[in-house]
LOMARTI-475375 format. One record per residue: chain; x, y, z of N, C-alpha, C, O, CB in turn; residue in three letters. Coordinates in Angstrom, 1 decimal, decimal comma. Glycine has a CB too. Example, Ala and Ser with C-alpha at 12.3 -4.5 7.8 and 13.67 -1.06 7.14 Angstrom:
BEGIN
(node A; (13,2; -5,7; 7,8); (12,3; -4,5; 7,8); (13,2; -3,3; 7,8); (14,2; -3,3; 8,5); (11,3; -4,5; 9,0); ALA)
(node A; (12,8; -2,2; 7,1); (13,7; -1,1; 7,1); (12,9; 0,0; 7,9); (13,4; 1,1; 8,0); (14,1; -0,6; 5,7); SER)
//
This chain:
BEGIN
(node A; (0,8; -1,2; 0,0); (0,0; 0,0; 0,0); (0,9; 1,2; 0,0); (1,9; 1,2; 0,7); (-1,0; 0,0; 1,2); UNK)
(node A; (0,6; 2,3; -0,8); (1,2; 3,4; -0,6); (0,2; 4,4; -0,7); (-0,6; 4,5; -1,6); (2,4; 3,7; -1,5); UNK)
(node A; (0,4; 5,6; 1,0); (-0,1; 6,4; 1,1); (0,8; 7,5; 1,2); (1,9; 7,6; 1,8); (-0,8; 6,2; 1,7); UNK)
(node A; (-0,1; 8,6; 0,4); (0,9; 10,2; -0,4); (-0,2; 10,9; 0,5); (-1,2; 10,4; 1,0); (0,9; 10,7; -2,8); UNK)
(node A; (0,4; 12,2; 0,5); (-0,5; 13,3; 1,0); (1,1; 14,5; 1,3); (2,4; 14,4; 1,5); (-1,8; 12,6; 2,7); UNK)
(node A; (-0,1; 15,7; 1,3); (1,1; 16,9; 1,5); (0,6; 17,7; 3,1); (-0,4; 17,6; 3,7); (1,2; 18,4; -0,1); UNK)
(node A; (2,0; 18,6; 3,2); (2,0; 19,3; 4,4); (2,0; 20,9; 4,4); (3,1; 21,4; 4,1); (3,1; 18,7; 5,0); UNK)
(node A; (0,9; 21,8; 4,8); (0,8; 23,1; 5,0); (1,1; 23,1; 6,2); (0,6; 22,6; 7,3); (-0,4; 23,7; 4,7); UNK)
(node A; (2,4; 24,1; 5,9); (2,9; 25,1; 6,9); (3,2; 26,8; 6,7); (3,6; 27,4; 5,7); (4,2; 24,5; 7,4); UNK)
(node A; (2,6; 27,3; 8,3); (3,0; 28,3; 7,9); (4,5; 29,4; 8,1); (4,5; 30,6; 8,3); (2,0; 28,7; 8,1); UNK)
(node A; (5,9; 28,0; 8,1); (6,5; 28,8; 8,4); (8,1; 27,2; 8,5); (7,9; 26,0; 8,7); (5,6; 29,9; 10,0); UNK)
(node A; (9,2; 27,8; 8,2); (10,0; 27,1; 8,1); (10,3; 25,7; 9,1); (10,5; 24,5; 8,8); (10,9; 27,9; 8,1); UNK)
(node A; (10,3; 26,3; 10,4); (10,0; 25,3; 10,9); (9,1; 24,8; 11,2); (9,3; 23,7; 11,8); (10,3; 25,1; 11,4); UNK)
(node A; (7,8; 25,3; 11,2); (6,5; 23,6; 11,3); (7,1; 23,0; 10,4); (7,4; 21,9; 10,8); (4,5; 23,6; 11,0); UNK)
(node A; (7,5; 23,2; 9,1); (7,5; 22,2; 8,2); (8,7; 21,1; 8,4); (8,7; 19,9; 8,1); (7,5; 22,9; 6,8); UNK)
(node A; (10,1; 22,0; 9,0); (10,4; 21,1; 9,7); (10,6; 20,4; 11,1); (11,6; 19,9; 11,5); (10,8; 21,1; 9,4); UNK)
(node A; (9,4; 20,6; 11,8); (9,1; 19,7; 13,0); (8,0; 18,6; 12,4); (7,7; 17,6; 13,0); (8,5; 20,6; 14,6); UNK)
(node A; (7,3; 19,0; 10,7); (6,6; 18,3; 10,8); (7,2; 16,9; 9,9); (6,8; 15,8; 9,7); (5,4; 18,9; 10,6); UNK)
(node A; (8,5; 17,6; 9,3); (9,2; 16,1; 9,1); (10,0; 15,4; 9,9); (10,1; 14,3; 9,7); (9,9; 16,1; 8,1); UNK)
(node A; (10,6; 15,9; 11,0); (11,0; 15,2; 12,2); (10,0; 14,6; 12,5); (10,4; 13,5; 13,0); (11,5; 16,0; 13,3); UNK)
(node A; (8,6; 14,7; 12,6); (8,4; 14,0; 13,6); (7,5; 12,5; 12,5); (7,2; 11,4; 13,0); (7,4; 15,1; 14,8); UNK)
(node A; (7,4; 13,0; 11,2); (7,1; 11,8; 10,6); (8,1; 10,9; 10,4); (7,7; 9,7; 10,5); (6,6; 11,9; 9,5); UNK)
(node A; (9,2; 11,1; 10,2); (10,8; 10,3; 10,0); (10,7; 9,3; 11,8); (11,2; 8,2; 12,0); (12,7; 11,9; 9,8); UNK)
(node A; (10,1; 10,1; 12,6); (10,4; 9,6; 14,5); (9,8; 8,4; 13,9); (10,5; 7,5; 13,8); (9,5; 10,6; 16,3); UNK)
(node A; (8,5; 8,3; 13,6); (7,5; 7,6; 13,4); (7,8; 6,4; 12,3); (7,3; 5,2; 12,3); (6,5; 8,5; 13,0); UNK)
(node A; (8,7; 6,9; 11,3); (9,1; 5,5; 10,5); (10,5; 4,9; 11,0); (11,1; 4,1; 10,4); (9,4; 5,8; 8,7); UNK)
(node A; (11,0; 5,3; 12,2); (11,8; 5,1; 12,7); (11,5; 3,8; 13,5); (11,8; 2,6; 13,3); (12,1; 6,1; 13,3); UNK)
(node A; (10,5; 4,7; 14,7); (9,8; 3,5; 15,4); (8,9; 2,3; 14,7); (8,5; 1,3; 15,3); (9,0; 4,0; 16,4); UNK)
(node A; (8,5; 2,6; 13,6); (8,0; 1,4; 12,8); (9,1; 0,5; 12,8); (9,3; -0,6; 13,4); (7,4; 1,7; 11,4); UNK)
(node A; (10,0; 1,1; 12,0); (11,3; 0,0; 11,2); (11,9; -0,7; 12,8); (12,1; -1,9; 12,7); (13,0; 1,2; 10,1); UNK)
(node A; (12,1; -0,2; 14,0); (12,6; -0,7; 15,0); (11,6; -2,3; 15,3); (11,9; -3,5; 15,3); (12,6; 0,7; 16,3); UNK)
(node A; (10,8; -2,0; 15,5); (9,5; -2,5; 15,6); (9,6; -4,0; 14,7); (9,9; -5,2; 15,0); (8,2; -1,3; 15,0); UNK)
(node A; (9,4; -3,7; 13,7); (9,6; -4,4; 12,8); (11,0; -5,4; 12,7); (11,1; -6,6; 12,3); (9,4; -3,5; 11,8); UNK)
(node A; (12,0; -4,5; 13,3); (13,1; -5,7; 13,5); (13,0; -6,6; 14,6); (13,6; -7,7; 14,5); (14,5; -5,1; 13,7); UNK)
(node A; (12,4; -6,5; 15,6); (12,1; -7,4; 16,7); (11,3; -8,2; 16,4); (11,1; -9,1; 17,3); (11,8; -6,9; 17,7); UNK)
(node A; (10,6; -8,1; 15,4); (9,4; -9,4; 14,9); (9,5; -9,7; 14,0); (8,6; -10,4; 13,4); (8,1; -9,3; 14,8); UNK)
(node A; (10,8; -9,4; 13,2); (11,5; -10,0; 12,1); (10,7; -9,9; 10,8); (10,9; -10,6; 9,8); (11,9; -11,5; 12,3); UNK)
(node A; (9,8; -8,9; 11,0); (9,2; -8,8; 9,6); (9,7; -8,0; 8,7); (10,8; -7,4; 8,8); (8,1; -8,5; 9,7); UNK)
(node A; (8,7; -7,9; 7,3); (9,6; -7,5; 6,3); (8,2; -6,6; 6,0); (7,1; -7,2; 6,0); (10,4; -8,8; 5,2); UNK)
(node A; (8,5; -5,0; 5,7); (7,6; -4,0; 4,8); (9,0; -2,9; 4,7); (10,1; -3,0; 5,3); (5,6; -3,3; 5,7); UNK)
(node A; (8,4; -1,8; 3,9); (9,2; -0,5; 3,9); (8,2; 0,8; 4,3); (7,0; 0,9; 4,1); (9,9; -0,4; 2,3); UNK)
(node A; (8,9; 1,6; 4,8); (7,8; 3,1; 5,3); (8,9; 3,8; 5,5); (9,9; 3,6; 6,2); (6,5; 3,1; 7,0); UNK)
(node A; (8,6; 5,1; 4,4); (9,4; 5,9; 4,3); (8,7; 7,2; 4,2); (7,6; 7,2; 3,6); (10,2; 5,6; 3,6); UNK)
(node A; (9,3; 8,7; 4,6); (8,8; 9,7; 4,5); (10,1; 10,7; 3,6); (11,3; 10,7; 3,8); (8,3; 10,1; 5,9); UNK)
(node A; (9,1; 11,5; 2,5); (10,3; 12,3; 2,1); (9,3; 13,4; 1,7); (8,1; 13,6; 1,8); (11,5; 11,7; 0,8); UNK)
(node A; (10,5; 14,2; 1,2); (9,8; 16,2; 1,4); (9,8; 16,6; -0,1); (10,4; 15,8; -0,8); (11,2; 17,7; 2,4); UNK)
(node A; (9,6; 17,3; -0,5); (9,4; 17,3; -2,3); (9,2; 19,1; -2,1); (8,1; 19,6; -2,5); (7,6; 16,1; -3,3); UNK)
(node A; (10,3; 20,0; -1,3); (9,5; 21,2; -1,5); (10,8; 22,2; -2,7); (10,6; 23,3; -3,0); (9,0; 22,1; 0,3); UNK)
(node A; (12,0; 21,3; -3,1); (12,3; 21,5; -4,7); (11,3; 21,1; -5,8); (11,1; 21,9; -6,8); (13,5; 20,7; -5,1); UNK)
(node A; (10,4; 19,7; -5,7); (9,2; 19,3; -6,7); (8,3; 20,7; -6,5); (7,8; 21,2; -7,5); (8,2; 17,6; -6,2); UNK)
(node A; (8,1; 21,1; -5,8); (7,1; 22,7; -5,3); (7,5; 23,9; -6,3); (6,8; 24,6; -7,0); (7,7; 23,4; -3,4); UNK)
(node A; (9,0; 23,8; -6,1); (9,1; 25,2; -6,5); (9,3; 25,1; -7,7); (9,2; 26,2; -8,3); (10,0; 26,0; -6,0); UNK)
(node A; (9,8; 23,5; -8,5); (9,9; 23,7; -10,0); (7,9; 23,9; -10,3); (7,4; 24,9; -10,8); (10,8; 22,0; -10,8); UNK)
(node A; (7,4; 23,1; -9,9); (5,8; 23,0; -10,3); (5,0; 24,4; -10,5); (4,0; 24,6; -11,2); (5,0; 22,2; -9,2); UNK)
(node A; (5,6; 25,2; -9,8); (5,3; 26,5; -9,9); (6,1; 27,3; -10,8); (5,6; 28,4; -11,0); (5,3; 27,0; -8,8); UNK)
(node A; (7,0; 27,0; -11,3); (8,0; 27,7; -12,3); (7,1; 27,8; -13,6); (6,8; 28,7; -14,3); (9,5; 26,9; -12,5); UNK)
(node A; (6,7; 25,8; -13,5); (5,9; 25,4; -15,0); (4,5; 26,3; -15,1); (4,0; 26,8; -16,0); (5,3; 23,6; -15,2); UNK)
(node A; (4,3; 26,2; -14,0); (2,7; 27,4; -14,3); (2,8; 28,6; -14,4); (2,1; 29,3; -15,2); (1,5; 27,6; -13,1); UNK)
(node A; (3,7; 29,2; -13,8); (4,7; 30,5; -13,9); (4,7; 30,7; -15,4); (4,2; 31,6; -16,1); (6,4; 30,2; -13,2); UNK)
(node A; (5,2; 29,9; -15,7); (5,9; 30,1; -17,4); (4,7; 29,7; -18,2); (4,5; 30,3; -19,2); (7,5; 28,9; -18,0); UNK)
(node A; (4,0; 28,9; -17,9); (2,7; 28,9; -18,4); (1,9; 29,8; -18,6); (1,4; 30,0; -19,7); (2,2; 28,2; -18,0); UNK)
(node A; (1,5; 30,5; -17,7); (0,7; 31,5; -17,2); (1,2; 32,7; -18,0); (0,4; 33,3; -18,8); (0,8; 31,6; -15,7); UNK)
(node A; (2,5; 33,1; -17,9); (2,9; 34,1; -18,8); (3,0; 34,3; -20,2); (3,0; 35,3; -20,9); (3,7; 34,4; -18,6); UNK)
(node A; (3,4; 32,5; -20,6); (3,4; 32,3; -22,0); (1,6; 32,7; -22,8); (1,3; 33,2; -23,9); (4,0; 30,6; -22,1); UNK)
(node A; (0,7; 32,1; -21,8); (-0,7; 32,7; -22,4); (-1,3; 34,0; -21,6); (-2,4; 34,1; -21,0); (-1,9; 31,5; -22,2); UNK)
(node A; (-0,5; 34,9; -21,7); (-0,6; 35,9; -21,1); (-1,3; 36,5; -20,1); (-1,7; 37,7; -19,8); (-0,7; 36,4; -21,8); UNK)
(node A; (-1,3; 35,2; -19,5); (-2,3; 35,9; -17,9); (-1,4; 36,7; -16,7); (-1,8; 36,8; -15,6); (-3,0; 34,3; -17,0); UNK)
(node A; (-0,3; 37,2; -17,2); (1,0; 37,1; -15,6); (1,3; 35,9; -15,2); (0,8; 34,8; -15,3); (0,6; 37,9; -14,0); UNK)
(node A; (2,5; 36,9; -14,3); (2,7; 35,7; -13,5); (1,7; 35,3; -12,4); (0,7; 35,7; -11,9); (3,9; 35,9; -12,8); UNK)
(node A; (2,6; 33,7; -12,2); (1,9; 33,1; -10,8); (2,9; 32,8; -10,0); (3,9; 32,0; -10,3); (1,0; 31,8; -11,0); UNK)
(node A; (2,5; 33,6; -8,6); (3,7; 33,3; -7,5); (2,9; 32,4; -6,3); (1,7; 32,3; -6,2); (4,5; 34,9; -6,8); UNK)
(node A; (3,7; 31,9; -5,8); (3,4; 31,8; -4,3); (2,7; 32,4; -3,2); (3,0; 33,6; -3,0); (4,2; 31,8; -3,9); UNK)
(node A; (1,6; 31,8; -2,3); (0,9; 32,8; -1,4); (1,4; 32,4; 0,0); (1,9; 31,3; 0,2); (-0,7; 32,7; -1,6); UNK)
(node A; (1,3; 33,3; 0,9); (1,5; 32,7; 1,8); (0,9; 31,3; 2,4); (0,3; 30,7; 1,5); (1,4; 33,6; 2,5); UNK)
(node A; (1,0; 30,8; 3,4); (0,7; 29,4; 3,4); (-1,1; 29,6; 4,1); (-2,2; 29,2; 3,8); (2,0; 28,3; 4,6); UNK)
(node A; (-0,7; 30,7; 5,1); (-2,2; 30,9; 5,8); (-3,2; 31,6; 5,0); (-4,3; 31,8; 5,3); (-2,2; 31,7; 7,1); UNK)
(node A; (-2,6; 31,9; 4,1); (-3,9; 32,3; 3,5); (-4,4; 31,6; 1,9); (-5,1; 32,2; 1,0); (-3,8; 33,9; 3,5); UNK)
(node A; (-3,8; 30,0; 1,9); (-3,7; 29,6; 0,5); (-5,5; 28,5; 1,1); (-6,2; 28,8; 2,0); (-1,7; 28,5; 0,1); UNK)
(node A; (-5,7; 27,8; 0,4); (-6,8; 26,8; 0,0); (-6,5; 25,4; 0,0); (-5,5; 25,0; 0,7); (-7,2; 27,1; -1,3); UNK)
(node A; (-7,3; 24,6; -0,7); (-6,1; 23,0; -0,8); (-5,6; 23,0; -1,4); (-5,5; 24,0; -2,1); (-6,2; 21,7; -1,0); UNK)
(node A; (-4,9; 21,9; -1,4); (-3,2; 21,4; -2,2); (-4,2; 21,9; -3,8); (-5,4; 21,7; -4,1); (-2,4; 18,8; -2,1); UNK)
(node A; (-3,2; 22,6; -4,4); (-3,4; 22,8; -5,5); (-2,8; 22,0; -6,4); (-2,9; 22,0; -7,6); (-3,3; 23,9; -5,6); UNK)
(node A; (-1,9; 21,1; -5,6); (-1,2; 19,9; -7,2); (-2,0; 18,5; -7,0); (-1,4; 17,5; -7,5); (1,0; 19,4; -7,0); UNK)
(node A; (-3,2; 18,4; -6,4); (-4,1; 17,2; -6,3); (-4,4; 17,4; -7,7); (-4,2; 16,4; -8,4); (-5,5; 17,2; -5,2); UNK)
(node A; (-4,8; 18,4; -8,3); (-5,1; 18,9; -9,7); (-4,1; 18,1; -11,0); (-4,7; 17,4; -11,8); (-4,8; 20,6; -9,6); UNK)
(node A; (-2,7; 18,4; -11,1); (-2,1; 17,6; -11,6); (-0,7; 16,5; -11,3); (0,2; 16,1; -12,0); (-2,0; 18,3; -12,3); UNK)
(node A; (-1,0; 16,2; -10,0); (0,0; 15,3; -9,4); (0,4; 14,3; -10,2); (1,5; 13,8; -10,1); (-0,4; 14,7; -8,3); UNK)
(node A; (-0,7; 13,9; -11,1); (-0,7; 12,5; -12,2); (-0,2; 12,2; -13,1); (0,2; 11,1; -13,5); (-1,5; 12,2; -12,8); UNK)
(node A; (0,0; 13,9; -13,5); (0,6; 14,2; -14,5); (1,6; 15,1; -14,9); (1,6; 15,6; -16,0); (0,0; 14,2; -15,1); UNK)
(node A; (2,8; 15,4; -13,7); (3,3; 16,4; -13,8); (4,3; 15,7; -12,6); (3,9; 15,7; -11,4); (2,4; 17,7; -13,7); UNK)
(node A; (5,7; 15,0; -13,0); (6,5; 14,2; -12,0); (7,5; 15,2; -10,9); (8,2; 14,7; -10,1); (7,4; 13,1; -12,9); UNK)
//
């Protein structure tokens, strides 16, 4: 099974206490897992370079069909994940 999902923060470090504390958590799985000798993988990783290119492409998009640019909003005052939209298709 693999479960994806993203993280709003509004500020350098929630985002990183909120990956400390998911990494604590695949930590204590994988510990876990060695004492009962089983076998899965659980990993957590951060994609906020995948962020800033994804926004470059709409960036350059956006201006190439002459709407302006598109920048970044702050975090508190943004909506949902706006890359649920094209996560599928845009690596």
């Amino acid at each position: 099974m693999t479960v994806t999902g993203d993280v709003r923060a509004l500020s350098p470090q929630q985002l990183a206490h909120a990956e400390r504390t998911m990494l604590a958590i695949v930590e204590k799985h994988h510990r876990a897992l060695r004492q009962n000798s089983r076998s899965t993988r659980v990993s957590a990783n951060g994609t906020e370079r995948g962020n800033r290119r994804l926004l470059a492409r709409y960036d350059q998009a956006s201006r190439d069909l002459g709407f302006g640019a598109v920048m970044a909003v702050d975090p508190s005052r943004a909506g949902a994940a706006d890359v649920a939209f094209v996560a599928g298709r845009v690596p």
